[in-house]
DRENSEDO-629598 format. One record per atom (N, C-alpha, C): x, y, z. Coordinates in steps of 0.2 Angstrom, whole numbers, plus 2048, in hexadecimal, padded with zeros to 3 digits. Example, Ala and Ser with C-alpha at 12.3 -4.5 7.8 and 13.67 -1.06 7.14 Angstrom:
BEGIN
8427E4827/83E7EA827/8427F0827/8407F5823/8447FB824/840800827/
end
This chain:
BEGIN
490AA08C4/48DAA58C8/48BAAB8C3/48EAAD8BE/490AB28B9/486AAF8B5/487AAA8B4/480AA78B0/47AAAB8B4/47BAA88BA/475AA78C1/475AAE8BF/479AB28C2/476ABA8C0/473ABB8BC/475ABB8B4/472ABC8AF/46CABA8B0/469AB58B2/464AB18B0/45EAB58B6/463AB78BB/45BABB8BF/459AC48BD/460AC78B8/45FACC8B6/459ACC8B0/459AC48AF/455AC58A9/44EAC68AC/44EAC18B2/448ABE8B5/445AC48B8/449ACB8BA/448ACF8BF/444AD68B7/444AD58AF/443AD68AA/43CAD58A6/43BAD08AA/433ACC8A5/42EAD28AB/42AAD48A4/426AD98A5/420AD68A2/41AAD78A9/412AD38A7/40FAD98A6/408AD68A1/406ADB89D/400ADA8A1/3FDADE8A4/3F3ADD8A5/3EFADD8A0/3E9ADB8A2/3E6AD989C/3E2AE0898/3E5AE789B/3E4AEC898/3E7AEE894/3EEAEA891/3F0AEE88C/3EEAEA886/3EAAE4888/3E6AE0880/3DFAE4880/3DDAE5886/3D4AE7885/3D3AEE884/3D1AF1880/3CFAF987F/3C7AF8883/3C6AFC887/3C0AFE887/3BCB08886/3C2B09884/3BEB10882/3BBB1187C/3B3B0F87F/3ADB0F87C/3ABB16877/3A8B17873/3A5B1C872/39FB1D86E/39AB21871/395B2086C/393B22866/393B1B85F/392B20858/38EB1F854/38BB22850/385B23850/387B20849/383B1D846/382B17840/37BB1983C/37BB1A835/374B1A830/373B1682C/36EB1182B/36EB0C82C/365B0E824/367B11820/362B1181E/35BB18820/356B17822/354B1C828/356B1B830/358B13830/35AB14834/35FB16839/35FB1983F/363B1B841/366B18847/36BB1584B/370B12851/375B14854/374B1685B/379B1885E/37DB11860/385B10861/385B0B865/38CB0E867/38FB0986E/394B0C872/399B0786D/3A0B0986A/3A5B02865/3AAB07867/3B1B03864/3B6B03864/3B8B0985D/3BCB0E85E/3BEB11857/3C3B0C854/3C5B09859/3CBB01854/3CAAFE859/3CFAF7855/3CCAF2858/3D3AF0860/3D0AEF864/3D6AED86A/3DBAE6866/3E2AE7868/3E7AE3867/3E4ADC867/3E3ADA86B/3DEAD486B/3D9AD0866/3DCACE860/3D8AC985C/3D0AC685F/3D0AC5863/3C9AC2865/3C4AC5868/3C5ACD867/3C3AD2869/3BFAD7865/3BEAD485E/3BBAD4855/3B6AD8859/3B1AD685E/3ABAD985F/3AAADF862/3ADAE1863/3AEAEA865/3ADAEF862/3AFAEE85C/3ADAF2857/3AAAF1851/3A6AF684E/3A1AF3847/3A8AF4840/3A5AEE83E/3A9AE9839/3A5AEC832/3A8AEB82C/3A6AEC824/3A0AE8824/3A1AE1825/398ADB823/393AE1827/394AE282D/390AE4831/38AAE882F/390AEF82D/38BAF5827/388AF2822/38BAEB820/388AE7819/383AE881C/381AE2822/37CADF822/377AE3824/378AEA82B/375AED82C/370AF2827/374AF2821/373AF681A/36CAF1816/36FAEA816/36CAE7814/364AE8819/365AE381E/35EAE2825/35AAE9823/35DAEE824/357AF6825/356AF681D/358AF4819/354AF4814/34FAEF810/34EAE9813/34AAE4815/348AE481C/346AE7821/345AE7826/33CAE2826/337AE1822/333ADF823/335AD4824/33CAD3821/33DACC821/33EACA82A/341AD082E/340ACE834/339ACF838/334AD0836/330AD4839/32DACD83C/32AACE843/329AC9847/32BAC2849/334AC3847/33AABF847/33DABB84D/33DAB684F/343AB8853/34AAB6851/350ABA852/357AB9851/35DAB8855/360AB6852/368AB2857/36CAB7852/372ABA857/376ABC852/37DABA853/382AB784F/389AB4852/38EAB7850/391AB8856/395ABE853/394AC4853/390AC5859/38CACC857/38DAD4856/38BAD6853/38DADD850/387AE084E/380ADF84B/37DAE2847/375AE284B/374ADC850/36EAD8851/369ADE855/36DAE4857/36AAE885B/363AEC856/36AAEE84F/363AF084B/35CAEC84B/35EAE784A/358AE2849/352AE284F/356AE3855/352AE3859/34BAE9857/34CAED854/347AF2854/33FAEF84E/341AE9849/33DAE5848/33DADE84A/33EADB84E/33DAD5851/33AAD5857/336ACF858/335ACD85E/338ACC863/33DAC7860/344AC7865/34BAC6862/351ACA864/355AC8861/35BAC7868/360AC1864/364ABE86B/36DAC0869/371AC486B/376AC3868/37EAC086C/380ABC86B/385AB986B/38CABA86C/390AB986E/399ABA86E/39BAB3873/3A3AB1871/3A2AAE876/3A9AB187C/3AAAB687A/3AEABA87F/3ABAC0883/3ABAC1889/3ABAC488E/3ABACB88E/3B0ACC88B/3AFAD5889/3ACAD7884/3ABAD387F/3A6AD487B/39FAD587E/39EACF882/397ACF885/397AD788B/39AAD888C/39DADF891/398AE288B/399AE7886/39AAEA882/391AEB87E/390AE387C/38BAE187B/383AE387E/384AE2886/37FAE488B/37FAEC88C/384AED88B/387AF488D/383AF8886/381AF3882/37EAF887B/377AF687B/377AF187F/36CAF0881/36BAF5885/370AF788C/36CAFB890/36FB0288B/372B04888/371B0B883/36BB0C881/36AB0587C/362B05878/35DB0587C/35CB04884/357B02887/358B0988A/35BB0C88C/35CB1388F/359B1988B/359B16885/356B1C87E/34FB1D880/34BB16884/345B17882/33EB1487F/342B1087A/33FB0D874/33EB06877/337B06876/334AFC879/336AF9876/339AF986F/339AF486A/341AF186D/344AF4871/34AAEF873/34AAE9879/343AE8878/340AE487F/344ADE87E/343ADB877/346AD3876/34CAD3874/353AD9878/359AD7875/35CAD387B/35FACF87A/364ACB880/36AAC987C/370AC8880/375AC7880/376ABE883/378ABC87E/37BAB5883/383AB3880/388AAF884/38FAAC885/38CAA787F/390AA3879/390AA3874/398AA2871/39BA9D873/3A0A9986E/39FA93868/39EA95863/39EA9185E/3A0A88860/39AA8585E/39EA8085E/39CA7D864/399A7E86A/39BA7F872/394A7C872/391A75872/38CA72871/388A73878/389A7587D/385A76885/384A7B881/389A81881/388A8887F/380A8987A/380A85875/37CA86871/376A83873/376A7E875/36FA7A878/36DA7D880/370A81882/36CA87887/36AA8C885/36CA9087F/369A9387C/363A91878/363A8B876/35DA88872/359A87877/35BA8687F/355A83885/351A8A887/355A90886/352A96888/34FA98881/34EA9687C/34AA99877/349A93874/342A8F877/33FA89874/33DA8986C/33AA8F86C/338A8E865/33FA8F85E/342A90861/349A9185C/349A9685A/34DA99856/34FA9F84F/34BA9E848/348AA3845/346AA383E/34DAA883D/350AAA83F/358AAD83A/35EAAB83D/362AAC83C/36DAAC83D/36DAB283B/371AB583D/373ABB83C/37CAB983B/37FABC838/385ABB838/38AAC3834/38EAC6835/38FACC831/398ACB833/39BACA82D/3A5ACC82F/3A5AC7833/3A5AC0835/3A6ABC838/3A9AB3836/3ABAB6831/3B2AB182D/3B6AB482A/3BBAB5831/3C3AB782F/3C7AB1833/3C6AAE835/3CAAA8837/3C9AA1834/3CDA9F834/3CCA97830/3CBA91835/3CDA93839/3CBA8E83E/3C3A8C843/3C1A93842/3B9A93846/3B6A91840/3B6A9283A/3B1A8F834/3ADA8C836/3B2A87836/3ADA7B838/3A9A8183F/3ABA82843/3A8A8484A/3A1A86848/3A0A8D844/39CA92843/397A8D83F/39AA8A838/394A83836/390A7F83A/395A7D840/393A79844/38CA7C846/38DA8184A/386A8684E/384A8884A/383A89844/37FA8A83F/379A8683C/37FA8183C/37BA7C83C/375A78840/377A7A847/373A7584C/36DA7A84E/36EA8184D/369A8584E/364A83849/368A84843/362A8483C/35BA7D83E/361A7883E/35DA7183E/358A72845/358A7584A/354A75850/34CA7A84D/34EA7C847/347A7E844/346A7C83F/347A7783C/346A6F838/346A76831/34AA7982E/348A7B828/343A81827/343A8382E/33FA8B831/345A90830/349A91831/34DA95835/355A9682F/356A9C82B/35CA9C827/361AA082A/366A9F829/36CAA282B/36EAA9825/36EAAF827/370AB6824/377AB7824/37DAB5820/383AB7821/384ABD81A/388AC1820/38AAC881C/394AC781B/394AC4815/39CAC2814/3A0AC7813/3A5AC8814/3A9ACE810/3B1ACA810/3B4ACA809/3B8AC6806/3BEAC8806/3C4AC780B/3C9AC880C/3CFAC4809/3CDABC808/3D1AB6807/3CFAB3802/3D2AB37FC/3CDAAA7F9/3CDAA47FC/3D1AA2801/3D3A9D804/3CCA9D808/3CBAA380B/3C5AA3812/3BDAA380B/3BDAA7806/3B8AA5803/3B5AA0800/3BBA9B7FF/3BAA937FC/3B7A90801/3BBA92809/3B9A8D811/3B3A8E812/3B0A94811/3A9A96814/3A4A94810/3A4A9380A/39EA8E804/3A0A87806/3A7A85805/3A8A7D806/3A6A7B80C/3A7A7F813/3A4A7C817/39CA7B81B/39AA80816/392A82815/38FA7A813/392A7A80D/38FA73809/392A6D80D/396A6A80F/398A66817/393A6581B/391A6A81F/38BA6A822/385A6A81F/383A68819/37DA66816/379A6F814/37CA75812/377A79814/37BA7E80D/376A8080C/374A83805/377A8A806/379A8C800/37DA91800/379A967FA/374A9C7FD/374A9F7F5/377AA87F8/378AAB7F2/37CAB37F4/373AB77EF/373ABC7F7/36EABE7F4/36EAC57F1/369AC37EB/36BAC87E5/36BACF7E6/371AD27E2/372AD97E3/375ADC7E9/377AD97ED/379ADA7F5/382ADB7F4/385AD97F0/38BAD67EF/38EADF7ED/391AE17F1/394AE77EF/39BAE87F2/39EAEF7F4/3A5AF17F4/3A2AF47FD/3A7AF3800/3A7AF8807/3ADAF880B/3B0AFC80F/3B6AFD80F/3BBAFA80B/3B9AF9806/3BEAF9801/3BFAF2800/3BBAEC802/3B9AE9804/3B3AE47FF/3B2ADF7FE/3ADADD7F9/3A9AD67FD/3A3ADC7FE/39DAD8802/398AD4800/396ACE802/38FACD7FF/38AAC9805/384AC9804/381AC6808/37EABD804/380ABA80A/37DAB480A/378AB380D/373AAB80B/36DAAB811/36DAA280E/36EA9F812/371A98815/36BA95819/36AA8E814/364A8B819/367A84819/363A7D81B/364A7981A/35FA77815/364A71811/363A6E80C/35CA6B80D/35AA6A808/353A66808/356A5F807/352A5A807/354A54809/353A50803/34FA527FD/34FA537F5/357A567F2/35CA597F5/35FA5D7F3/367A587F4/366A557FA/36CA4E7FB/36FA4C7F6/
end
């Protein structure tokens, strides 16, 4: 009997968590220079408890890449772009024709929309071809609807801070992969790496070369940011001379 009590004071003890104390949504708007360029976007000051949650706030690749793009902005010029993982694609939208960005979490995509109508509320026409679409790695319907709404494919991947897990890798290859090859050898993948593990650095070239696709680091790009050691990649697939 002595047990039986204990065991419902325990029971009368378990305390549920909503899903507010993982999810931060107090947005704010901060303004980014990007070059001459200038962006307002609504992000997180940190990141919510929630690991899976990486897209709410702007990451170190991010500034890389955004550093990078506004300083080559004529490579996107009459583009169109995917972005995985998205964080930066919005710049882009100011030179591309279209640009699609991606998450495969919910509140990200929240957050995402929530920074197309910012940039459509500004004014400026050039944010006509931004969309957001649902986007799990890997997620083969996922991707092959996205290829059926954008017939003609991608001429870019965008990717910025989006290998810190060792598990999504093979995933993120996968989509890389399958995007790449639906523009037969049109279409390269921009990844802005920033290096926290030698373990995830070795994963990220090795798994590149698995899936048949060329790995070069584009020159001069390789620098230091939050303290942090950035570089840019640009990922095609192999030629068939190259096998």
């Amino acid at each position: 009997m002595h047990r039986e009590q204990e065991k419902d004071e325990d029971d009368d003890e378990i305390v549920c968590l909503d899903e507010s104390f993982f999810i931060n949504r107090d947005y704010q708007i901060t303004t980014f220079k990007f070059g001459p360029q200038v962006l307002n976007l609504l992000c997180l000051q940190s990141a919510s408890t929630d690991y899976d949650l990486t897209g709410q706030i702007v990451w170190p690749g991010a500034v890389l890449l955004n550093n990078y793009l506004s300083q080559n902005s004529e490579m996107l010029k009459g583009c169109s772009v995917i972005e995985l993982g998205s964080g930066i694609g919005i710049l882009c939208s100011r030179f591309c024709d279209e640009v699609v960005l991606t998450d495969h979490n919910d509140e990200v995509l929240e957050i995402l929309n929530k920074n197309i109508e910012l940039q459509s509320s500004s004014g400026n026409s050039s944010y006509a071809g931004l969309t957001a679409e649902k986007l799990e790695w890997g997620n083969k319907d996922e991707i092959e609807q996205i290829l059926q709404k954008h017939p003609r494919g991608f001429d870019i991947i965008l990717g910025a801070d989006i290998c810190f897990q060792q598990s999504s890798i093979p995933l993120l290859f996968d989509t890389v992969e399958r995007i790449l090859q639906f523009r037969a050898g049109q279409c390269r993948f921009v990844l802005a790496y920033v290096s926290r593990a030698k373990v995830m650095d070795v994963m990220v070239l090795n798994e590149a070369v698995q899936h048949g696709l060329d790995v070069k680091e584009v020159s001069g790009t390789r620098s230091i940011i939050s303290n942090l050691e950035g570089v840019i990649f640009e990922i095609t697939l192999k030629q068939a001379s190259e096998f």
